[in-house]
C-alpha positions in Angstrom: 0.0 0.0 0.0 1.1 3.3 -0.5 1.9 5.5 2.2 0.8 8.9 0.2 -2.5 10.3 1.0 -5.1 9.6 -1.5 -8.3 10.9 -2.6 -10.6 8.8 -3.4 -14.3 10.7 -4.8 -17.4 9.6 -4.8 -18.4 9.3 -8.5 -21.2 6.8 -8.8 -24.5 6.4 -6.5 -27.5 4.1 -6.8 -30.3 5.8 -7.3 -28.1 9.3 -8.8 -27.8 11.2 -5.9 -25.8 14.5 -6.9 -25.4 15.7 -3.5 -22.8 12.9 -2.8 -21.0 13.0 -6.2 -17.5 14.8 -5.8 -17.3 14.1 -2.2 -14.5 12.1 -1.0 -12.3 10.0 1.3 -8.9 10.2 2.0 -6.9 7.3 2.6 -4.7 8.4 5.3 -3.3 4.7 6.6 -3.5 0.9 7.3 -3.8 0.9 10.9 -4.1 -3.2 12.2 -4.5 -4.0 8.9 -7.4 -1.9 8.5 -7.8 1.4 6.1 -8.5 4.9 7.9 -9.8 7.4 6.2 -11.5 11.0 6.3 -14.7 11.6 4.6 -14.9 15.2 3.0 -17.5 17.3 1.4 -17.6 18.4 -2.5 -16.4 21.7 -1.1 -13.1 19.8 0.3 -14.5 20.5 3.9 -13.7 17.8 6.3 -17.0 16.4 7.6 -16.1 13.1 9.8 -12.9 11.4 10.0 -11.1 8.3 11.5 -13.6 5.6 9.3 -12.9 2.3 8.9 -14.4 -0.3 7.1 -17.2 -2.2 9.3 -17.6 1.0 11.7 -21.1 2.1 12.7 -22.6 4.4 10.2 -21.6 8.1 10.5 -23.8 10.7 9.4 -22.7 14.8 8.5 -24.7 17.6 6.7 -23.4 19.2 3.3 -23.4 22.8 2.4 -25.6 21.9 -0.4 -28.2 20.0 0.7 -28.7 21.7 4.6 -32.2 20.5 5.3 -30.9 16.6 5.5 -28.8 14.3 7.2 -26.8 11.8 5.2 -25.9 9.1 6.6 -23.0 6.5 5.1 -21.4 3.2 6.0 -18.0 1.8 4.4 -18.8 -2.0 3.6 -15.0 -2.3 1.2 -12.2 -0.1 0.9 -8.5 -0.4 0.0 -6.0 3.2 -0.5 -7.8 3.1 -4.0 -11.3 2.3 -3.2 -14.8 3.1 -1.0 -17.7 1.4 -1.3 -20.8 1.4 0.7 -24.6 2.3 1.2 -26.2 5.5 2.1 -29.8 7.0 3.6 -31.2 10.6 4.2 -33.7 12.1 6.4 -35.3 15.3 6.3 -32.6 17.5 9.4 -35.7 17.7 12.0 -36.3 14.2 12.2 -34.5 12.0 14.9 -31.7 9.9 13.1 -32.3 7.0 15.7 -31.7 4.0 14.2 -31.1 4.6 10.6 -29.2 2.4 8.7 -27.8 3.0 4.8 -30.0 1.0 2.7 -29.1 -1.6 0.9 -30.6 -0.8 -2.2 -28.5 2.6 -2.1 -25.3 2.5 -2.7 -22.0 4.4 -3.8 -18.8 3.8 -5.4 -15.6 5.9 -4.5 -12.3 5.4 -6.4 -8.8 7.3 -7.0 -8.4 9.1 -9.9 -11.8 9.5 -11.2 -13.3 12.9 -12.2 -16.7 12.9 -10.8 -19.6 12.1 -13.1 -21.8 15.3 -12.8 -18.9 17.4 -14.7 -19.4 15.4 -17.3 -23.1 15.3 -17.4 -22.9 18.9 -16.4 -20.8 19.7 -19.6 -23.0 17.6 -22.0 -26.1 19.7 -20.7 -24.9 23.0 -21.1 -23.7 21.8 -25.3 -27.4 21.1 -25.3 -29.2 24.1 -23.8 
């Protein structure tokens, strides 16, 4: 594994769920032969940090989106690679309980440009 911190962005989500593309985790190391990483915002603003593959869901609010709680969990992950499932709830309602579900996911990965640029790009040629 390397021992360079890496960015690793959000860049695909099941259903699309724009708010999360371009967000990220940094690999920062292998710690008991576990990966550690920091989760940041689009913005590059860090949100929650220490995460490691198998911890408890973690939750945060983005700049863009500040009437909901996200809330994430990391079920893979090497320096190169996050993946894992996600939920939201309206910001007034308790978060309780709530677990990512299973039917929505996310795929982070090193060196990827995020999708929306491109679909960003594509719809302003056609507008």
């Amino acid at each position: 594994m390397s021992d360079t911190i890496k960015n690793i962005t959000i860049g695909h989500t099941k259903p699309d769920t724009p708010e999360l593309i371009g967000c990220y985790f940094e690999w920062v190391a292998e710690v008991g032969g576990l990966n550690v990483y920091n989760f940041y915002d689009s913005q590059g603003q860090l949100r929650v940090g220490n995460l490691r593959v198998g911890d408890p869901p973690f939750n945060f609010v983005l700049p863009q989106s500040t009437g909901m709680v996200w809330v994430l969990n990391i079920t893979g992950g090497s320096d190169t690679f996050v993946g894992g499932n996600w939920s939201s709830l309206p910001i007034h309602l308790p978060i309780g309980d709530v677990v990512p579900e299973p039917d929505q996911s996310y795929q982070a990965q090193a060196g990827i440009t995020p999708v929306y640029e491109e679909s960003t790009v594509a719809a302003s040629a056609t507008a």
